[in-house]
C-alpha positions as CSV (number, residue, x, y, z in Angstrom):
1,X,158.0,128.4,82.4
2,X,156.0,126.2,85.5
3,X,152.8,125.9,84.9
4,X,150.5,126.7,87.5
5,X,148.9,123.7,90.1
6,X,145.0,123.5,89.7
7,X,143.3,124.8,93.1
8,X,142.7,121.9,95.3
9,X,139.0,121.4,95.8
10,X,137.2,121.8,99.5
11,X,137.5,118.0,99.5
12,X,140.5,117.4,98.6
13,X,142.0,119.9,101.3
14,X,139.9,118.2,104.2
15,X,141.2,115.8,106.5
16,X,140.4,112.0,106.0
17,X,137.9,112.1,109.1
18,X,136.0,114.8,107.3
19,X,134.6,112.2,104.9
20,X,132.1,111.4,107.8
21,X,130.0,114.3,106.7
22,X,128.2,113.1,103.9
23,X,127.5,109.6,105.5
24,X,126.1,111.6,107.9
25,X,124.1,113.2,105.4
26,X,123.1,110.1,104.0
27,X,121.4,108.5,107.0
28,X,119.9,112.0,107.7
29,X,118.3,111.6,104.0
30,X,117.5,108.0,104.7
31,X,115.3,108.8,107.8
32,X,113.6,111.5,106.4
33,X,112.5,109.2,103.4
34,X,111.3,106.5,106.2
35,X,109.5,109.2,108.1
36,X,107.6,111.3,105.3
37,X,106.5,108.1,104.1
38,X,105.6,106.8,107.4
39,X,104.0,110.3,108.3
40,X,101.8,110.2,104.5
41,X,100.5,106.2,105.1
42,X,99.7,107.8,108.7
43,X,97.5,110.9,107.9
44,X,96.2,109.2,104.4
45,X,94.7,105.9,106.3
46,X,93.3,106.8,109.8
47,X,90.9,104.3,110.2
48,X,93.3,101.3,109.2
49,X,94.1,98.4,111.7
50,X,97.8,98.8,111.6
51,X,97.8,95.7,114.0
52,X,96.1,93.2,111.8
53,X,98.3,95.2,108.4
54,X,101.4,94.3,110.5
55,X,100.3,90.7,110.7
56,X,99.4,90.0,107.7
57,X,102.7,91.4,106.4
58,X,104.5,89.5,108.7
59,X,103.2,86.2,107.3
60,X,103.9,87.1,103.7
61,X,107.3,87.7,104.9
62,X,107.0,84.6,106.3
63,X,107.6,85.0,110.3
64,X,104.8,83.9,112.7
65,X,102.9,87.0,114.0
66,X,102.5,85.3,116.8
67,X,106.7,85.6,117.7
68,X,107.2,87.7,120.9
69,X,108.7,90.8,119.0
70,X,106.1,90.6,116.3
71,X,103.3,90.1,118.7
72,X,105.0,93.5,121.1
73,X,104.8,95.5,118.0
74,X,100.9,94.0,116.8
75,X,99.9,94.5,120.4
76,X,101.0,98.7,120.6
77,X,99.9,99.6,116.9
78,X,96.4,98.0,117.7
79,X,96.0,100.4,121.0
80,X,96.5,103.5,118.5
81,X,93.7,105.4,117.4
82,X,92.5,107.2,114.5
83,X,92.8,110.6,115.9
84,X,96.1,109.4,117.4
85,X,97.2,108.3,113.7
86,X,96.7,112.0,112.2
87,X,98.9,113.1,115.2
88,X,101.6,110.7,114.9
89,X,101.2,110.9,110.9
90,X,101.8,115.1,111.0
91,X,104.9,114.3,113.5
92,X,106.2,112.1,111.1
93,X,105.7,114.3,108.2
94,X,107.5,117.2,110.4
95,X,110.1,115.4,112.0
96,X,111.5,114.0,108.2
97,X,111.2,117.3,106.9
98,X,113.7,118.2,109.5
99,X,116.4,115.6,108.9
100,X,115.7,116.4,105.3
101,X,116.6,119.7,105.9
102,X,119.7,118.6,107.8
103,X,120.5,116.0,105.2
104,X,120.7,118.4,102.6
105,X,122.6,121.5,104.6
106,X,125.4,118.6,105.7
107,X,125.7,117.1,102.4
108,X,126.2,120.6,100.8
109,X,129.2,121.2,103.9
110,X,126.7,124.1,105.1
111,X,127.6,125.2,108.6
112,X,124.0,126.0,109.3
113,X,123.5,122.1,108.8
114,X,125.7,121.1,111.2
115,X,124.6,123.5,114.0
116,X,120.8,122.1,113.0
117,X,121.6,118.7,113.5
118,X,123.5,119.5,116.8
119,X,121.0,121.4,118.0
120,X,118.1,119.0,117.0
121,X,120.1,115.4,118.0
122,X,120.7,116.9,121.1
123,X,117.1,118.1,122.0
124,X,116.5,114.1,121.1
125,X,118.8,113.1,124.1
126,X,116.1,113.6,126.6
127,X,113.6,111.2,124.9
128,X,115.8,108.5,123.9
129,X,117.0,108.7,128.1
130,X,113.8,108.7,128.9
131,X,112.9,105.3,126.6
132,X,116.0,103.3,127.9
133,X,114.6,103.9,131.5
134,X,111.5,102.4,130.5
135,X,112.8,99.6,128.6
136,X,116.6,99.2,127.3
137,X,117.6,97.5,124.2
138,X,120.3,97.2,122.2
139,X,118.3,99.6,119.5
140,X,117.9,102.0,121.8
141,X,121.1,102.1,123.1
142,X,123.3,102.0,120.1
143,X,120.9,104.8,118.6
144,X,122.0,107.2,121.6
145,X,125.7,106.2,120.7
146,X,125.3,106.8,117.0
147,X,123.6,110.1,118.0
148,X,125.7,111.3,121.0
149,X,129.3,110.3,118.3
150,X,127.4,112.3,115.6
151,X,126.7,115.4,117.9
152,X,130.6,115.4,119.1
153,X,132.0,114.7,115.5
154,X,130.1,117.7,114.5
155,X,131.1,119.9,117.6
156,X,134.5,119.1,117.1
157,X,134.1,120.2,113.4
158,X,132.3,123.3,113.8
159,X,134.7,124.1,116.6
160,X,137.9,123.3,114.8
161,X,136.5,125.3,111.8
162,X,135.7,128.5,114.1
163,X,140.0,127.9,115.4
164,X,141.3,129.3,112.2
165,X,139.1,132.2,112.2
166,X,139.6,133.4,115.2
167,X,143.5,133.1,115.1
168,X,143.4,135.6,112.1
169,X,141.5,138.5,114.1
């Protein structure tokens, strides 16, 4: 008598480029980590001199504050206010709650994860445009391509998933 094959699981019955998902996840879960903690040193230290923090940990790092990039970054954190830290502080703490929320809906293979991340990468396109038209770099630029891949990968999943379905009404 044959004995019966073990069901396949979900990830062993998806393609080889549907691996990308939980890397995906992963930098989603990444940023949110650098944001919330970004967003909490924000709203718990107003009144801090983020220019003269940034210097100081520049040195024990041991690069010259004085270095162009260094001294572009020192220069912009020192025009930031207090109220302007709370602000910026409750953006960060929102905007890594989101891609925490999107980490964890992609990593779980949720299809309400992926439509979030679509939808929210995509509203993102209009800022990052508007940045490289003020100043292009190649950070700038190769975070529109990582975004703009991400967005189609996902479209093309979401659509390819929906193919199926539709084929068996």
């Amino acid at each position: 008598m044959p004995s019966a094959a073990p069901a396949a699981t979900e990830a062993e019955t998806e393609p080889a480029g549907d691996r990308l998902l939980p890397w995906i996840a992963a930098e989603r879960a990444f940023r949110a980590v650098v944001l919330i903690a970004v967003g909490i040193v924000l709203v718990t230290h107003p009144h801090a001199d983020w220019g003269s923090e940034i210097a100081r940990l520049a040195e024990k790092l041991g690069q010259d504050p004085k270095h162009n990039w260094i001294k572009r970054i020192i220069d912009k954190l020192s025009r930031i206010h207090a109220n302007e830290d709370l602000v910026f502080g409750v953006a960060g703490l929102t905007y890594g709650l989101l891609e925490g929320v999107e980490a964890y809906g992609l990593w779980n293979r949720r299809r309400w994860g992926e439509w979030l991340t679509v939808l929210a990468t995509s509203l993102l396109f209009i800022p990052e445009l508007w940045e490289l038209t003020k100043s292009a770099s190649l950070l700038k630029l190769g975070a529109l391509a990582a975004n703009a891949v991400i967005v189609a990968y996902l479209i093309w999943r979401l659509r390819r998933s929906r193919a199926p379905a539709a084929a068996s009404s």
